[in-house]
C-alpha positions in Angstrom: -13.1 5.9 -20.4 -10.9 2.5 -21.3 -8.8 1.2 -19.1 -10.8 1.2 -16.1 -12.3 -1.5 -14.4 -16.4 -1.1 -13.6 -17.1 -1.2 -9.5 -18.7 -4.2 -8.4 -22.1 -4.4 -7.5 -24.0 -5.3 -4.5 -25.7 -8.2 -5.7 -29.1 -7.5 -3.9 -29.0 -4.2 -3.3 -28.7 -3.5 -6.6 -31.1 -5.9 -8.3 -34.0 -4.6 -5.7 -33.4 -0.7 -6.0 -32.7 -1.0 -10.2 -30.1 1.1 -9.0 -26.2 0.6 -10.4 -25.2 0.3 -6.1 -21.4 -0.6 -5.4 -20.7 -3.2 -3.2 -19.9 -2.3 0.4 -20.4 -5.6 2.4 -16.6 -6.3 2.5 -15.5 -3.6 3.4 -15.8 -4.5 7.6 -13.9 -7.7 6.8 -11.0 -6.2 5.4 -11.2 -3.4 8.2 -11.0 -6.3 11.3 -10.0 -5.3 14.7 -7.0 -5.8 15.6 -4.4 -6.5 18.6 -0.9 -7.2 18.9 -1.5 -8.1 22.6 -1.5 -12.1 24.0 -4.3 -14.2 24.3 -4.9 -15.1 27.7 -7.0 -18.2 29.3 -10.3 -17.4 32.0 -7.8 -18.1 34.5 -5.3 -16.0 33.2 -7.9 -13.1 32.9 -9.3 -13.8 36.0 -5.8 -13.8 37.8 -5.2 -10.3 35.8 -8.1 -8.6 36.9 -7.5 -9.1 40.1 -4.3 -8.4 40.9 -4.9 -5.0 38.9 -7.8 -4.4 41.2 -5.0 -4.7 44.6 -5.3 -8.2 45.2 -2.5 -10.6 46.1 -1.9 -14.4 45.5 -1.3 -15.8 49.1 0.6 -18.7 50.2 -2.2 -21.2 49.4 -3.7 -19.2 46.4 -0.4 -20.2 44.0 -1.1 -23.6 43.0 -4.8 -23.2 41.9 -3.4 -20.0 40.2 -0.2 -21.5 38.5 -1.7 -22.1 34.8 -2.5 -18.3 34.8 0.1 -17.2 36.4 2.7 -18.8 33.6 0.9 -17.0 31.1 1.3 -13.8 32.6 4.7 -14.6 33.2 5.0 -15.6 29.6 3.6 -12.3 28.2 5.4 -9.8 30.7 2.8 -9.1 32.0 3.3 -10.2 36.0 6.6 -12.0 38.0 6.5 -15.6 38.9 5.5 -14.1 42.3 2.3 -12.5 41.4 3.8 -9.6 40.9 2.2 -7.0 38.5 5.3 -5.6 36.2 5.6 -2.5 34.3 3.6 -3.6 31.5 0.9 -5.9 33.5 0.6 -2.1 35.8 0.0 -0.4 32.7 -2.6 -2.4 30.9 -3.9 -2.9 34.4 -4.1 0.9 35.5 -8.1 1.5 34.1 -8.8 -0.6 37.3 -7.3 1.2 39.7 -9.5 4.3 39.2 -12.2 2.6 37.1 -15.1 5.4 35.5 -17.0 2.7 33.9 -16.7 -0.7 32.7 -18.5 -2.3 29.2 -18.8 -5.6 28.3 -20.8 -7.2 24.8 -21.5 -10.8 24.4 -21.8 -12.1 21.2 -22.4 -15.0 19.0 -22.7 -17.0 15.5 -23.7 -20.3 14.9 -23.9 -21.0 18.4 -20.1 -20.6 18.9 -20.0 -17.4 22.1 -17.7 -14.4 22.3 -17.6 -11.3 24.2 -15.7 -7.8 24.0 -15.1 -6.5 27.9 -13.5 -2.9 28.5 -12.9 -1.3 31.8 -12.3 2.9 31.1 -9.6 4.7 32.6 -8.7 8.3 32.8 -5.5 7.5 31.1 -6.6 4.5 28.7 -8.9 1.6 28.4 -8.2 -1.9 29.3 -10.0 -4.6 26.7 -10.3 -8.3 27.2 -11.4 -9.6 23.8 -12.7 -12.8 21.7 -12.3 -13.2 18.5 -14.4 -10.9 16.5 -17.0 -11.3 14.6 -14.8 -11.6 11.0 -12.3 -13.8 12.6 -15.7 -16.2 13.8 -16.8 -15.9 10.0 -13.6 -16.8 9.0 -13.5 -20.3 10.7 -10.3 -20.1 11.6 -10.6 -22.0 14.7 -10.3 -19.4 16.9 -9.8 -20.3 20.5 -13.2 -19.1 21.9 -12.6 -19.7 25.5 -9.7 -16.7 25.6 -9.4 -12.9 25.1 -6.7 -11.1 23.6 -5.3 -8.4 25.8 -5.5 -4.6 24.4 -4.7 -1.2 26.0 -6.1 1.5 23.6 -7.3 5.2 24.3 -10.6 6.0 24.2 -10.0 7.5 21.2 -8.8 4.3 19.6 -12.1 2.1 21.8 -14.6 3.3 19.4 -13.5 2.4 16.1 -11.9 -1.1 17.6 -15.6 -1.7 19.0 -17.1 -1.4 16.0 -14.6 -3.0 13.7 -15.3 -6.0 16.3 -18.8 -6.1 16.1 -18.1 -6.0 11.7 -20.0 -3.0 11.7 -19.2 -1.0 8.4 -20.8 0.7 5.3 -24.2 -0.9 4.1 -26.9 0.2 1.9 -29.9 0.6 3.8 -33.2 -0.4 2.3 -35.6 0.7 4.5 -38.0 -2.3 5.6 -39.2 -4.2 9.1 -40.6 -7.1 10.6 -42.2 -8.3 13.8 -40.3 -11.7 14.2 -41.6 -14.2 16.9 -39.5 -14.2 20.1 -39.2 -18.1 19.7 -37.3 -18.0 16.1 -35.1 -15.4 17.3 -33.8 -17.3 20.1 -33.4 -20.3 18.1 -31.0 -17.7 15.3 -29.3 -16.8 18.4 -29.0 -20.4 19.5 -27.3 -20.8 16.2 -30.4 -22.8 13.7 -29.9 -21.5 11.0 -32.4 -19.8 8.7 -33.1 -23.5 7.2 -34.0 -24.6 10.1 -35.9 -21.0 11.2 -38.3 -19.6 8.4 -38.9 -15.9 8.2 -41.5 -13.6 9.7 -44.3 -14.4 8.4 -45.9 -12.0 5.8 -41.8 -10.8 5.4 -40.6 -8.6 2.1 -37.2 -9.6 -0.1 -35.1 -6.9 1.9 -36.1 -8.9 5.2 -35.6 -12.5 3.5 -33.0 -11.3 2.3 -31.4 -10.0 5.6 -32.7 -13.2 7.6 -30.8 -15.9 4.9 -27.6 -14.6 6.2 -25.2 -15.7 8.8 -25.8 -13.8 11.6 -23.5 -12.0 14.2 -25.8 -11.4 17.1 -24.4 -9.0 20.1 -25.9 -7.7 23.3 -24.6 -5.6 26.1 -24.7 -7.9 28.9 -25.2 -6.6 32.8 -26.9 -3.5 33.0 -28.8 -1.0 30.7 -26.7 0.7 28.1 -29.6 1.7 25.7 -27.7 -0.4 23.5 -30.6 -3.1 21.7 -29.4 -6.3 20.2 -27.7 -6.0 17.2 -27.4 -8.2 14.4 -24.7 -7.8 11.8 -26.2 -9.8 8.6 -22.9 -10.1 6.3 -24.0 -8.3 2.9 -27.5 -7.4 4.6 -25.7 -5.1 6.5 -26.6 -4.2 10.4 -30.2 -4.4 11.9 -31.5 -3.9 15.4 -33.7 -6.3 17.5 -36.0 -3.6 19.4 -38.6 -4.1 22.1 -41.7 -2.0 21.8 -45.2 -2.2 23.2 -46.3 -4.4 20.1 -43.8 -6.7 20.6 -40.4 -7.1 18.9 -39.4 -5.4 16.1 -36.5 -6.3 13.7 -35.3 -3.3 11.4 -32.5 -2.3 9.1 -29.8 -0.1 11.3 -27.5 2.4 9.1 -23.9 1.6 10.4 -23.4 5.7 10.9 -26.7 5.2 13.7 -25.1 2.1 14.7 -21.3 3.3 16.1 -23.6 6.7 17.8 -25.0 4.5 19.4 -22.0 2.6 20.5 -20.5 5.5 21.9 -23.3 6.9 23.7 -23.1 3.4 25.5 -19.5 4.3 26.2 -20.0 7.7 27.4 -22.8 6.7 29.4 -20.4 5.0 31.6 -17.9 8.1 31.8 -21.3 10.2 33.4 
């Protein structure tokens, strides 16, 4: 039929199946997480944590906490008395009954993030750096502070994962056994110039291991959660441990957010 446009192609995907396979890689860019809440400095966060867990700023604890303290005031969020208002009790509330607390850390190019959550029976509190789109995005992001979010645990999932640019992918089914030492340089941020391939590695893996990589981890704690590595137009893999050694593998985005939330639910048993 005329007058319709063809889809795009997925460059790679499509040359190595022979296969005419749209292009899905940016999709999870335009489908970023997002938060209307403020960002807030460590000592803001730290200040908010703990007077949602009870605590109270005494006499001598003011001036080391004023910096925080303004930025609460600024976003609503407390009095200039350390005093939790409505909205700072709210956001807060996960912490007063806490079922189970998550936290990622995360990186590209050497430049740190993390995604912290602390589950409620009412709602979720999230602390969160910029994502992993807004880090591709070089937007100078201030990396240092979180943006304050209250979501259900309905709405956690599908933030999670739009953070960690997990989205549709094809997956072409190959593996690698990558030496520990080149993975923690990626994760250090060298980039693949700098860090060949596994040795012995196929075009899907080359392919996957010549991208900018997003690298998370659950940090504290097992989750069953193994690192993952979202590629940009490679799509998601997983960094496993087995008795061989470590393992690097394609990791369909469906398998991907089950995984993510039996990490979450794990924390609810």
């Amino acid at each position: 039929m005329s007058g319709y446009a063809e889809p795009r192609l997925e460059p790679f995907a499509a040359r190595y199946t022979g296969e005419p396979l749209e292009e899905l890689s940016g999709l999870a860019a335009s489908q970023d997480y997002h938060s209307d809440g403020p960002w807030l400095s460590t000592a803001a966060q730290d200040l908010l944590l703990m007077l949602g867990k009870g605590g109270r700023l005494g006499r001598f604890g003011f001036g080391s906490a004023q910096d925080g303290l303004a930025e609460l005031v600024a976003a609503g969020l407390a009095t200039g008395k350390g005093r939790l208002q409505g909205q700072g009790r709210l956001v807060t509330s996960p912490l007063e009954n806490t079922l189970g607390t998550l936290q990622l850390t995360a990186g590209l190019g050497g430049v740190r993030t993390a995604f912290y959550c602390a589950l409620g029976p009412e709602g979720v509190l999230v602390l969160a750096g910029p994502s992993c789109t807004r880090l591709r995005s070089r937007d100078g992001a201030e990396t240092t502070h979180r943006q304050l979010d209250f979501l259900s645990l309905d709405q956690l999932y599908p933030a999670l994962a739009a953070w960690l640019g997990i989205g549709p992918s094809w997956t072409l089914d190959e593996e690698a056994a990558p030496d520990p030492a080149a993975i923690q340089a990626r994760m250090s941020g060298s980039g693949p110039e700098q860090v060949p391939a596994p040795e012995g590695s196929g075009p899907v893996v080359r392919h996957m291991w010549e991208q900018e990589w997003f690298i998370w981890q659950p940090a504290g704690g097992s989750t069953g959660l193994p690192t993952g590595i979202q590629a940009g137009t490679a799509g998601t893999w997983q960094l496993v441990r087995t008795e061989a050694g470590l393992v690097l593998r394609p990791w369909p985005s469906g398998a991907a957010y089950r995984s993510l939330l039996r990490a979450v639910s794990g924390q609810l048993s």
